[in-house]
ROSE-4610 file (N, C-alpha, C; in Angstrom, 1 decimal, always signed):
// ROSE-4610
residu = [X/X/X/X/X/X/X/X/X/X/X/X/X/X/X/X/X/X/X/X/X/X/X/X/X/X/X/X/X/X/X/X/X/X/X/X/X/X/X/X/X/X/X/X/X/X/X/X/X/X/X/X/X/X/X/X/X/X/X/X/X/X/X/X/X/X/X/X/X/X/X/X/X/X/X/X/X/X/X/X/X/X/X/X/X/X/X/X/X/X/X/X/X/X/X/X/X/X/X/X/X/X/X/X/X/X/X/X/X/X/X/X/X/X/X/X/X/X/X/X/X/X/X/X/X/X/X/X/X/X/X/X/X/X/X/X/X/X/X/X/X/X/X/X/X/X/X/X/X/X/X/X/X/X/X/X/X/X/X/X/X/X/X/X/X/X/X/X/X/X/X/X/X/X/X/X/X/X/X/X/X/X/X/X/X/X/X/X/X/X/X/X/X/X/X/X/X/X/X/X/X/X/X/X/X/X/X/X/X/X/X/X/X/X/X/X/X/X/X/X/X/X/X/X/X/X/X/X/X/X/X/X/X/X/X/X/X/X/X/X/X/X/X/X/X/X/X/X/X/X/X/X/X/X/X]
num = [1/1/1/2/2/2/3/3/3/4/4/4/5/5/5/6/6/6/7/7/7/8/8/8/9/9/9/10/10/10/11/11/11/12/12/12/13/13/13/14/14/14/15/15/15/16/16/16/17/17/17/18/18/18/19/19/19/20/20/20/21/21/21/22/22/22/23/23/23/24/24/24/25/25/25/26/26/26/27/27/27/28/28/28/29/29/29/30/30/30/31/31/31/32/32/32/33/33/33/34/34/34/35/35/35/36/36/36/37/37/37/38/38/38/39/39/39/40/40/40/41/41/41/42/42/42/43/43/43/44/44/44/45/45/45/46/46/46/47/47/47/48/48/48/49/49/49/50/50/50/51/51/51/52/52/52/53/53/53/54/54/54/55/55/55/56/56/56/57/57/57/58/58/58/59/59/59/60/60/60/61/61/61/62/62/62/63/63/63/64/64/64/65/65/65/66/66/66/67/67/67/68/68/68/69/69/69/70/70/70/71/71/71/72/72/72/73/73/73/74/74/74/75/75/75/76/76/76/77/77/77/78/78/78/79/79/79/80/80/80/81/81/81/82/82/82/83/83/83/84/84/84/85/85/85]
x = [+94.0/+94.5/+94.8/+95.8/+96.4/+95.7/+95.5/+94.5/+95.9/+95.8/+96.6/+96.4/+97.0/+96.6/+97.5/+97.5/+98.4/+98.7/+99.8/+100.3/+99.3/+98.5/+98.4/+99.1/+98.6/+99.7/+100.8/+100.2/+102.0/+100.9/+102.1/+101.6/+101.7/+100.5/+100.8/+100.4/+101.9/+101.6/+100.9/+99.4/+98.7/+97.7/+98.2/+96.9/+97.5/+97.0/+97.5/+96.9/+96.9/+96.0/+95.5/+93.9/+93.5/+92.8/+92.3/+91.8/+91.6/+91.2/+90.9/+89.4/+89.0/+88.1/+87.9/+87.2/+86.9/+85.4/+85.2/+83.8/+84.3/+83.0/+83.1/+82.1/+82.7/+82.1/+81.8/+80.6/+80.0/+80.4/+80.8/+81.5/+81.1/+80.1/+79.7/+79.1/+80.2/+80.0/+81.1/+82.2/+83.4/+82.8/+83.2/+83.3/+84.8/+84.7/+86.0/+85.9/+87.1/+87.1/+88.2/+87.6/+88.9/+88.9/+89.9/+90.4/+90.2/+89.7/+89.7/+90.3/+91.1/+92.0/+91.2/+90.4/+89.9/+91.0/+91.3/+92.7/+92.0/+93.2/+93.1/+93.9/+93.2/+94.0/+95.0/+95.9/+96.4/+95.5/+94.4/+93.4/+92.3/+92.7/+91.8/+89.9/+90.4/+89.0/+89.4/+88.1/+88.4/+88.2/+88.3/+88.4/+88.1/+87.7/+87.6/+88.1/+89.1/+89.8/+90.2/+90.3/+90.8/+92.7/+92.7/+94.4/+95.2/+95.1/+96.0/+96.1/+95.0/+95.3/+96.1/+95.9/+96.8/+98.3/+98.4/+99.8/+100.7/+99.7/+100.3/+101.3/+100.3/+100.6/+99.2/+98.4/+97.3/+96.5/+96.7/+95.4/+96.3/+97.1/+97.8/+96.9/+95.6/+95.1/+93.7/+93.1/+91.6/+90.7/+91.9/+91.5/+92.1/+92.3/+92.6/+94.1/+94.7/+96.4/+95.4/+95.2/+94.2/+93.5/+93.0/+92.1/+93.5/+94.4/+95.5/+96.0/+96.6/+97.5/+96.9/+95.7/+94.6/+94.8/+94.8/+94.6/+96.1/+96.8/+98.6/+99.3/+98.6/+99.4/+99.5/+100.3/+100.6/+99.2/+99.4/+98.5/+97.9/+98.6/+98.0/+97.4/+98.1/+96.8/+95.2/+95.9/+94.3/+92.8/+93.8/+92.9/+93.3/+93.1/+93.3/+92.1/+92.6/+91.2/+90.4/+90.9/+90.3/+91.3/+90.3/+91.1/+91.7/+92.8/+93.0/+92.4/+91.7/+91.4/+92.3]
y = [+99.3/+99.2/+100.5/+100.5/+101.8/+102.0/+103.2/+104.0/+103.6/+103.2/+103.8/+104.3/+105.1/+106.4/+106.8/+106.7/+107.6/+108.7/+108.9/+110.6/+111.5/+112.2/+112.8/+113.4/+113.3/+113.8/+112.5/+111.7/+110.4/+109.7/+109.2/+108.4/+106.9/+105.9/+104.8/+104.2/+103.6/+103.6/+104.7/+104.6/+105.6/+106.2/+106.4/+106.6/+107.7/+109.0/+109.9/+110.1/+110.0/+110.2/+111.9/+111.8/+112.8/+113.2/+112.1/+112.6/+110.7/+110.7/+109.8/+109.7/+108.3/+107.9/+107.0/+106.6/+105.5/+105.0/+103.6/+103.3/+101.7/+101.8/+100.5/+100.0/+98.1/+97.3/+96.3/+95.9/+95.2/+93.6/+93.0/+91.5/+90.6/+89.7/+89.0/+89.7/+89.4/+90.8/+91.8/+92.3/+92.6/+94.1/+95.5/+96.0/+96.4/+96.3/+96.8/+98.3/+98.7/+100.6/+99.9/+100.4/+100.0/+101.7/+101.7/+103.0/+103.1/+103.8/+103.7/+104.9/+105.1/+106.3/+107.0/+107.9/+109.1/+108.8/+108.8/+108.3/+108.9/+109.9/+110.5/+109.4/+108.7/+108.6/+109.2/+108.8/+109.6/+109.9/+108.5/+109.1/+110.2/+110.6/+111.4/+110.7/+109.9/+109.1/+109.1/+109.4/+109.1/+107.6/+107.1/+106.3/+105.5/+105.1/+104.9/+103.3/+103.3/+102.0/+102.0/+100.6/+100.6/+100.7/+101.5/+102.0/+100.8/+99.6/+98.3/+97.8/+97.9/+97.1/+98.2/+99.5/+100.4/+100.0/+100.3/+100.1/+98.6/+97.7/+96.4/+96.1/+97.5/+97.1/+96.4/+95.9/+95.3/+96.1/+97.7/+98.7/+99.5/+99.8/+100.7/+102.1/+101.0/+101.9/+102.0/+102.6/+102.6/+101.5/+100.8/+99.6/+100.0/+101.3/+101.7/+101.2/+100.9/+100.0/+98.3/+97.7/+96.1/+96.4/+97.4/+98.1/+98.2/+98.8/+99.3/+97.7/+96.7/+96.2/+95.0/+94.9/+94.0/+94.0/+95.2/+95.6/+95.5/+96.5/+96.4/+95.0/+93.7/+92.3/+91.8/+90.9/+90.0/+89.4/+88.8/+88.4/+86.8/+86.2/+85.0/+85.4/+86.6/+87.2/+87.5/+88.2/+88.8/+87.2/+86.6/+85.2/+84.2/+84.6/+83.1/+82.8/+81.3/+80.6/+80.4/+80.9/+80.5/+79.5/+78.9/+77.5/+78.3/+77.7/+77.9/+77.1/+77.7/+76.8/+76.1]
z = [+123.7/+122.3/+121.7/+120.9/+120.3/+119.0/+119.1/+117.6/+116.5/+115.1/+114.3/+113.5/+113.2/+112.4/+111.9/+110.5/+109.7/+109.7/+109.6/+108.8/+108.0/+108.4/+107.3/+105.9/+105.0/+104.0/+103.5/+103.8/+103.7/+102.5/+101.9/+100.5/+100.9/+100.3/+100.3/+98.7/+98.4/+97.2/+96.1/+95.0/+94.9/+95.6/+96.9/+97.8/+98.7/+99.2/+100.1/+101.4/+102.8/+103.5/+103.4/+104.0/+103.2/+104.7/+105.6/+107.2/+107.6/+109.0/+109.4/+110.2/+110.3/+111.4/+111.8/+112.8/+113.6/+113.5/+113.8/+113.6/+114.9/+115.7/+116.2/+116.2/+116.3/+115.8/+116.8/+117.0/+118.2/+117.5/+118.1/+117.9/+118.5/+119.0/+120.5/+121.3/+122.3/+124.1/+124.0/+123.0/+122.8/+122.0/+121.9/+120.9/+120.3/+119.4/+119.2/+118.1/+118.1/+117.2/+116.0/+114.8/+113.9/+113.4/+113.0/+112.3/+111.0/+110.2/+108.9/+108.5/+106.8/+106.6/+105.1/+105.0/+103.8/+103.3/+101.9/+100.8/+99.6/+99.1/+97.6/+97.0/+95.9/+94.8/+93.6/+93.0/+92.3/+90.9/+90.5/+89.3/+90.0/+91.3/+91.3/+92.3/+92.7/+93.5/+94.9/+95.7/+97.5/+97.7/+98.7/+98.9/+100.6/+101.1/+102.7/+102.5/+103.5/+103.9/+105.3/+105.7/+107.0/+107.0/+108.0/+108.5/+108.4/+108.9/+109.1/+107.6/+106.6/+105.7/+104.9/+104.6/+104.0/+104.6/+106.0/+106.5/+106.3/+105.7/+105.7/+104.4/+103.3/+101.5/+100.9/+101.8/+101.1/+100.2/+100.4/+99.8/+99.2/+98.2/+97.1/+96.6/+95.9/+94.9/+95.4/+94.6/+94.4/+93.9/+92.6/+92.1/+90.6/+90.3/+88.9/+89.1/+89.8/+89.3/+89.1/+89.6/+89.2/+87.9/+87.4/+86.4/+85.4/+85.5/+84.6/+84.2/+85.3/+85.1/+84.0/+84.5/+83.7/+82.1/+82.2/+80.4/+79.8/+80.7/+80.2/+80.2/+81.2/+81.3/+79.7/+80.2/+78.9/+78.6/+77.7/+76.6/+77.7/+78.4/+78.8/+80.3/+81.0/+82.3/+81.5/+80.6/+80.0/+79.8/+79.3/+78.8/+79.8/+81.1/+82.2/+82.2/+82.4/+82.5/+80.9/+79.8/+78.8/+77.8/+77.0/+76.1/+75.1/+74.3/+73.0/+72.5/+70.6/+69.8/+68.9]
């Protein structure tokens, strides 16, 4: 199985790779190695994520874009799930 490994230096979304590593995970009788990518934020936070879900689009941010968008959405994101009186 092929390591993936980002670019160093390459942007995803708000996230920059910053280094990489590996960790493996005993599964059954099976181990397997996942890659994980060190990621600077653009507010400024590190971050450890695995390589496949950055390269998919699943991992942007740190959480401060979900944090941002929360506050800046319209008025009916903010209050999902709650009644009007």
């Amino acid at each position: 199985m092929t390591k993936l490994f980002l670019p160093l230096r390459s942007r995803w979304g708000r996230l920059v790779v910053i280094d990489h590593d590996t960790e493996g995970v005993l599964d059954g009788r099976r181990k397997y190695e996942r890659t994980y990518c060190v990621l600077k934020c653009d507010c400024g936070s590190v971050v450890f994520r695995p390589s496949a879900l950055v390269r998919t689009g699943a991992v942007t941010s740190c959480g401060c874009l979900q944090e941002e968008s929360l506050w800046s959405g319209s008025r009916s994101t903010r209050n999902k799930g709650r009644r009007r009186a």
